[in-house]
C-alpha positions in Angstrom: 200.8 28.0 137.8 199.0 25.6 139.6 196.8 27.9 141.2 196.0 30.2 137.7 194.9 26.6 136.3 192.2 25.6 139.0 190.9 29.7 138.8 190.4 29.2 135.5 188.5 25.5 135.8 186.3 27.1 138.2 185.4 29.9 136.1 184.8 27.6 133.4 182.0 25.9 135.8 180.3 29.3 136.7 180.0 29.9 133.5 178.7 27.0 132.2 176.2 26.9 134.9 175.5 30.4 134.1 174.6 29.4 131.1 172.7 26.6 131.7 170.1 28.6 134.0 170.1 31.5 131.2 169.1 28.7 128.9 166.6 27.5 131.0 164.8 30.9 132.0 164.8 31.1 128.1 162.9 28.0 127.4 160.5 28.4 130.1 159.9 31.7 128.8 158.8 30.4 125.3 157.6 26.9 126.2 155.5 28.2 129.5 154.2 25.2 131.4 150.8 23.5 130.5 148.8 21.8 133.0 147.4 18.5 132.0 144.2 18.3 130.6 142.4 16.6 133.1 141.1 12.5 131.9 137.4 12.7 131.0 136.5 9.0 131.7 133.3 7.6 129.7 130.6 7.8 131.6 128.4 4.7 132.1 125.0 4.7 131.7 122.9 1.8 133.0 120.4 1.3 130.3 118.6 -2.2 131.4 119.2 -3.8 128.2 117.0 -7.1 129.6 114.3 -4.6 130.4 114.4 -2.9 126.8 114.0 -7.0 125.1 111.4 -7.4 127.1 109.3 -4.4 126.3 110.1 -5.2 122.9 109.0 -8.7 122.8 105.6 -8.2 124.9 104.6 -5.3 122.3 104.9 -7.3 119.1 106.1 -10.6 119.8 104.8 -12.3 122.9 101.7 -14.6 122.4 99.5 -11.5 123.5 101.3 -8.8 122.1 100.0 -5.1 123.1 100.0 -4.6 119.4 98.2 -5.5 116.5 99.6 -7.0 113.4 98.5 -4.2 111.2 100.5 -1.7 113.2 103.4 -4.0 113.2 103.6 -4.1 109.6 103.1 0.1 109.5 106.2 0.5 112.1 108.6 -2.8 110.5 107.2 -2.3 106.9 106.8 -5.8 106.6 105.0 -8.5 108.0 106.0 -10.4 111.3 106.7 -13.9 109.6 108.7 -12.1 107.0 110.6 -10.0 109.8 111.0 -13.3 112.1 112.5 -15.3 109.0 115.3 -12.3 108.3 116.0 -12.3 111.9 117.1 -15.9 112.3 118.9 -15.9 109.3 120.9 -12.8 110.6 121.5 -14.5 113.8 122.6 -17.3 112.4 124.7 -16.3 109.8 126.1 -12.9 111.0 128.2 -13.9 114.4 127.7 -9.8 115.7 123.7 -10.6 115.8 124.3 -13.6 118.3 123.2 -12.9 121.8 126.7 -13.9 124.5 127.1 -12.9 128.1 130.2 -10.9 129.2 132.7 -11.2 131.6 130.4 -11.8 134.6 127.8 -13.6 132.6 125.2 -11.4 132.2 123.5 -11.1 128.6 123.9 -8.9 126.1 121.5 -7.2 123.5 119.5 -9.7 122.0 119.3 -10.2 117.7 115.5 -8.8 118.3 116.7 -5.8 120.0 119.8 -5.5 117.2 117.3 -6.1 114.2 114.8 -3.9 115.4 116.9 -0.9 116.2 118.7 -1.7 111.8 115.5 -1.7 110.6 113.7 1.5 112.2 116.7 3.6 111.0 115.8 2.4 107.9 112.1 2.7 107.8 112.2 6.3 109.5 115.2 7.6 108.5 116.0 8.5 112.2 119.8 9.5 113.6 121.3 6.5 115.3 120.3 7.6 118.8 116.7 7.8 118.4 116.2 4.6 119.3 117.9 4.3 122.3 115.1 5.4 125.1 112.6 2.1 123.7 115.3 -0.4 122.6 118.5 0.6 124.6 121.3 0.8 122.2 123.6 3.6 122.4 124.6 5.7 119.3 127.5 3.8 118.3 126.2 0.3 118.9 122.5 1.5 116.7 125.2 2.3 113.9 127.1 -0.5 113.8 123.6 -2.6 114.4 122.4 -1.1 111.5 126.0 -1.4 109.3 126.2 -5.1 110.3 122.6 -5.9 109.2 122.8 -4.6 105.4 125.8 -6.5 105.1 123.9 -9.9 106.5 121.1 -8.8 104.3 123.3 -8.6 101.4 125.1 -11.9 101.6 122.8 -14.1 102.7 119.7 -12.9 100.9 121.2 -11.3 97.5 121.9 -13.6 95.2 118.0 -14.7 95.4 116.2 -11.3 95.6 118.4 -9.1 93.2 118.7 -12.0 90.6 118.9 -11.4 86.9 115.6 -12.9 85.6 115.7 -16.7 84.9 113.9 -18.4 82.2 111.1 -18.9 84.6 111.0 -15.3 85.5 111.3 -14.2 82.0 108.1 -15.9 80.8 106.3 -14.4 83.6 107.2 -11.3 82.3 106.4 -11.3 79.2 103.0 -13.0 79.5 102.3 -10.0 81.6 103.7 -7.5 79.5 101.6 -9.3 76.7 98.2 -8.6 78.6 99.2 -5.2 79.6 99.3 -4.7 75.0 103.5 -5.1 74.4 104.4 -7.9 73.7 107.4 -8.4 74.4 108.2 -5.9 77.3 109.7 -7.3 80.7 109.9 -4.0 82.7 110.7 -0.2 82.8 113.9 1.2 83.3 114.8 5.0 84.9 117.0 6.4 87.2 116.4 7.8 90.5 118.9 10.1 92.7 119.9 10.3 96.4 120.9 13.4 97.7 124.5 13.1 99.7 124.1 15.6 102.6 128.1 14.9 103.4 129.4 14.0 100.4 133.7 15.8 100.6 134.1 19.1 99.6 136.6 18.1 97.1 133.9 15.6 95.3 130.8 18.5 95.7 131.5 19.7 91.7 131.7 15.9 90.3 128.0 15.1 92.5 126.2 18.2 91.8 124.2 19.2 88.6 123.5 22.7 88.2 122.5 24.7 91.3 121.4 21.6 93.0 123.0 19.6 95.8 125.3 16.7 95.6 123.5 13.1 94.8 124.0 10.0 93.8 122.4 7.9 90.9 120.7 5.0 91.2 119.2 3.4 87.8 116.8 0.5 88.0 114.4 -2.0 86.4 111.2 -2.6 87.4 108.1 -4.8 86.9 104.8 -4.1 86.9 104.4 -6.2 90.4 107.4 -3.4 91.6 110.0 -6.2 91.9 113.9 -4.6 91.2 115.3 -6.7 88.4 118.4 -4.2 88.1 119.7 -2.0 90.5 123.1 0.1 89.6 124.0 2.2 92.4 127.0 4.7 92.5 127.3 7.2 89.3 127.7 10.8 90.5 124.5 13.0 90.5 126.3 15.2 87.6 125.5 12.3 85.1 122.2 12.4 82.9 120.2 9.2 82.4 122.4 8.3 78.8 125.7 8.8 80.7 124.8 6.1 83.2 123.4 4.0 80.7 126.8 3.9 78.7 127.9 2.7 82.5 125.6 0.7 83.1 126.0 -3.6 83.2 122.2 -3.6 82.4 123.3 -5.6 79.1 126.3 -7.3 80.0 124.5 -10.5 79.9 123.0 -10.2 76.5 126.6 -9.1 75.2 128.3 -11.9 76.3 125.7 -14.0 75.4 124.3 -15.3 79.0 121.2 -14.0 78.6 117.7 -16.4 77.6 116.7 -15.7 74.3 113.4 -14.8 73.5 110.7 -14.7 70.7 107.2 -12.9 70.5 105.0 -11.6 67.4 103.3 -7.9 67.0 101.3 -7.1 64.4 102.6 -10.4 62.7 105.8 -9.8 62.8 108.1 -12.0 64.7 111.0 -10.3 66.8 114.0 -11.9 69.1 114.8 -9.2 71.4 112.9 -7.9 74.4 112.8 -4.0 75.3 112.2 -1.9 78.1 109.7 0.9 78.6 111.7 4.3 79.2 111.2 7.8 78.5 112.4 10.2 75.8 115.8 10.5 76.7 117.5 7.4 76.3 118.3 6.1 72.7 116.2 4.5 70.1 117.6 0.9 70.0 115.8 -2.1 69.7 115.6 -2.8 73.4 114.0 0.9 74.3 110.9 1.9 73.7 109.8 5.3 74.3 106.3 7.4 74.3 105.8 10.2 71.0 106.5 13.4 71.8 104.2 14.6 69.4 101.8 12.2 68.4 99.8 12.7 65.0 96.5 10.8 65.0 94.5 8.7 67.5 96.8 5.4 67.1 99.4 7.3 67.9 97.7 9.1 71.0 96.3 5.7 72.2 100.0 4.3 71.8 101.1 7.0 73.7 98.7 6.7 76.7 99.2 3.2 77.2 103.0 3.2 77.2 103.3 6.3 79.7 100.9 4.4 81.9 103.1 1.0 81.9 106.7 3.2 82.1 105.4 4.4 85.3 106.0 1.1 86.8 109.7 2.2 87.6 108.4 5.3 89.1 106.2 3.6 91.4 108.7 1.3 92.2 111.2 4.2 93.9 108.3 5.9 95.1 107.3 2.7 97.5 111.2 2.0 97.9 111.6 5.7 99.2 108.1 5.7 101.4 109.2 1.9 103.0 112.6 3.1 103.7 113.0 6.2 104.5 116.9 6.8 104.9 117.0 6.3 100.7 114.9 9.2 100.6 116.1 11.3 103.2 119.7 12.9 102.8 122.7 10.4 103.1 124.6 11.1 106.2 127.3 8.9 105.9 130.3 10.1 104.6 131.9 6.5 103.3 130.7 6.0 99.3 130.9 2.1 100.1 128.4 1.9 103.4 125.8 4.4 101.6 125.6 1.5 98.9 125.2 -1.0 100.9 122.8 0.6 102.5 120.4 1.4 99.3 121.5 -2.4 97.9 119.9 -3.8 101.4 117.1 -1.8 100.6 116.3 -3.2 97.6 116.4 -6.4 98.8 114.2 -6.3 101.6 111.8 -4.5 99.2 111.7 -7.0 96.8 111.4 -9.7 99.8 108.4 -7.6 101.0 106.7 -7.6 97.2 107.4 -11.4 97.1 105.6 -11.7 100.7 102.9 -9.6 99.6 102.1 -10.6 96.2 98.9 -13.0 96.8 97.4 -9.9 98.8 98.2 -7.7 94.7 97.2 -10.0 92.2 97.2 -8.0 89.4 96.2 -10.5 86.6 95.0 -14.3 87.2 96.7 -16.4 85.9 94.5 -18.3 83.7 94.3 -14.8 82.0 97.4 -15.8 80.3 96.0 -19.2 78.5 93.1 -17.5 77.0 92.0 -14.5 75.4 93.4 -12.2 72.1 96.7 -12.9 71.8 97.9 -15.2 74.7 100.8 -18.1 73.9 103.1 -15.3 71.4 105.5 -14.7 74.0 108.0 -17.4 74.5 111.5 -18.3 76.4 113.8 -20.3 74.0 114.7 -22.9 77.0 117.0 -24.9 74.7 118.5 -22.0 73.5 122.4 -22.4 75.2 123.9 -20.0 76.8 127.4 -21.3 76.8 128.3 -19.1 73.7 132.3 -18.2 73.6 132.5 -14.6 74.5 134.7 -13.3 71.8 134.8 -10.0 70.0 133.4 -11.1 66.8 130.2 -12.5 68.8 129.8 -8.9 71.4 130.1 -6.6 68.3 127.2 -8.6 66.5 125.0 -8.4 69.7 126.3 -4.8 70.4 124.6 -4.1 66.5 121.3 -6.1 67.6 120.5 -4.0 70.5 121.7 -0.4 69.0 119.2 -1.4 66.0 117.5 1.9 65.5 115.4 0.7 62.4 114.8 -2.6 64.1 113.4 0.5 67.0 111.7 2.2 64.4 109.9 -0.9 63.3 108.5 -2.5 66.5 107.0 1.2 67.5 105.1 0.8 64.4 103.9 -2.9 64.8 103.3 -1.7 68.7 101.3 1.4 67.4 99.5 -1.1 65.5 98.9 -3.8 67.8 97.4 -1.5 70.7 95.1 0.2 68.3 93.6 -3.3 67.6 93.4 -4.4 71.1 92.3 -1.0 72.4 91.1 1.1 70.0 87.7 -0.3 70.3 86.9 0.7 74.2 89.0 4.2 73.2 86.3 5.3 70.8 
């Protein structure tokens, strides 16, 4: 009995190694060995990085630099004070700008090196590698150069160059708009799009009109100086001008009553609301004027010359933003929504810091021009007007009617019509 038992365990044991090895030749026969994939380390490259900051600073900013100023301003888009200025504040108030030494003290890149590379993907639209071979950046450290910078430029220099106008500003405006003929008139609004080369598949329909490619929108108001007062970045390309102008936070602050309020005459008539130049799409309310389709008559064709000529102010302002930057008017390549807005917000700001650097060499109108002449001293800014107005309902709804006026439109066209017949007409016949 004894013996039948341990027969039996032993069977039990071949078989269940038996088994074992079966399973085995089984699973190696589905799950056949893989070798490793073999570690590709990173290679290093030995770029020089001193060497690279000091080719850079002996060609534009050594005391004898190999350079001339004019061709500095062609390559940076701005001038070198302007360029130095933005480049100590971004050194000083972005820590990723500041130049440390690594683990066995040796240097880094320098903020000139960092600054330079942001700003040349900007001007020339170039991939982020381009600049490696003059400034010695790799790829990934020219992209996040260039990522850190807009977001410096942003924060430390927004709130002062993409302002809503102040009183100050406002009067400015319209003394100029009241030379240029319209009273009234503090700048041009229009909308501009920027084509999104990787915009997601599954976004394509919602950022593409027609048979075109995807964009986004950007609407904007302009001066006649081409300073950005408003810049609304981020509708889908999909949307017409009126459908991002029912977006739009262009006239939040005269809804909720922050605004300056304003008073000029034309033709005699007295009016409280300024307007914007734009073309025939958007609405007639009293804070749009638009050019005549068809204009019937000479006042009517001299009306209509003067205010296409003075809308274009918007148009010329994308046109410089897009030729001084050139990655706002080449393709987006970024595939993040938020970093392509930053991007075009940084834009703006460095053009408007650029107009503001360059205005005494465009002077447009002096000055003086303003206290003398027809019809100087109309246009005013109610400075003890308050602006501390309880935003309720009530109070938006009764603004919300003031600047949907369409006869209050209807009338200032005709007093406008009017008023550049009598300060024109004379030269136009």
């Amino acid at each position: 009995m004894s013996n039948w038992s341990s027969d039996q365990e032993v069977d039990d044991i071949v078989e269940e190694e038996v088994d074992s090895i079966v399973e085995m030749i089984q699973y190696n026969y589905t799950h056949p060995y893989v070798p490793p994939a073999p570690i590709i380390r990173r290679v290093h490259i030995e770029r020089d990085r001193e060497e690279g900051h000091t080719r850079l600073w002996n060609d534009y900013f050594s005391d004898n630099p190999t350079y001339t100023n004019a061709m500095f301003r062609r390559r940076f888009r701005m001038n070198k004070p302007l360029f130095l200025r933005i480049v100590t504040a971004i050194e000083n108030g972005v820590p990723y700008f500041r130049q440390r030494r690594d683990a066995t003290g040796r240097l880094g890149l320098s903020a000139l090196q960092k600054c330079t590379a942001a700003i040349r993907l900007m001007a020339y639209g170039y991939t982020a590698d381009a600049v490696d071979e003059y400034l010695r950046l790799a790829e990934t450290t020219s992209h996040k150069c260039l990522l850190h910078f807009v977001e410096g430029v942003i924060n430390l220099f927004g709130d002062e160059y993409l302002r809503r106008p102040t009183p100050e500003d406002l009067q400015r405006l319209l003394n100029i708009g009241e030379h240029r003929g319209f009273p009234g008139m503090i700048g041009s609004i229009d909308c501009m799009h920027w084509e999104w080369k990787n915009c997601p598949t599954a976004w394509k329909g919602q950022y593409t009109r027609g048979s075109g490619k995807p964009s986004i929108v950007l609407e904007a108001v302009a001066s006649q100086d081409l300073w950005i007062w408003h810049a609304f970045f981020g509708p889908p390309g999909s949307l017409n001008d009126i459908n991002v102008l029912d977006r739009s936070p262009v006239f939040d602050d005269i809804l909720e009553g922050r605004a300056p309020r304003v008073r000029y005459v034309v033709n005699g008539r007295q009016y409280k609301m300024a307007y914007y130049l734009t073309d025939g799409i958007y609405p007639k309310w009293a804070t749009f004027i638009q050019s005549i389709t068809l204009p019937r008559g000479r006042k009517a064709k001299l009306f209509d010359q003067w205010q296409e000529g003075c809308r274009k102010d918007v148009e010329r302002a994308f046109g410089v933003l897009q030729a001084r930057f050139a990655i706002v008017k080449n393709p987006a390549l970024f595939w993040d929504k938020g970093k392509i807005g930053k991007i075009m917000r940084a834009s703006i700001i460095l053009h408007n810091m650029i107009v503001e650097d360059e205005r005494h060499d465009y002077n447009f109108y002096d000055p003086a021009e303003f206290h003398h002449g027809e019809g100087s001293g109309s246009s005013h800014v109610d400075l003890s007007y308050s602006t501390d107005i309880p935003t309720n309902l009530h109070n938006m709804m009764g603004i919300r009617n003031d600047v949907h006026d369409t006869q209050m439109h209807d009338l200032l066209q005709k007093d406008l019509i009017e008023h550049i017949w009598q300060k024109f007409g004379a030269t136009a016949q």
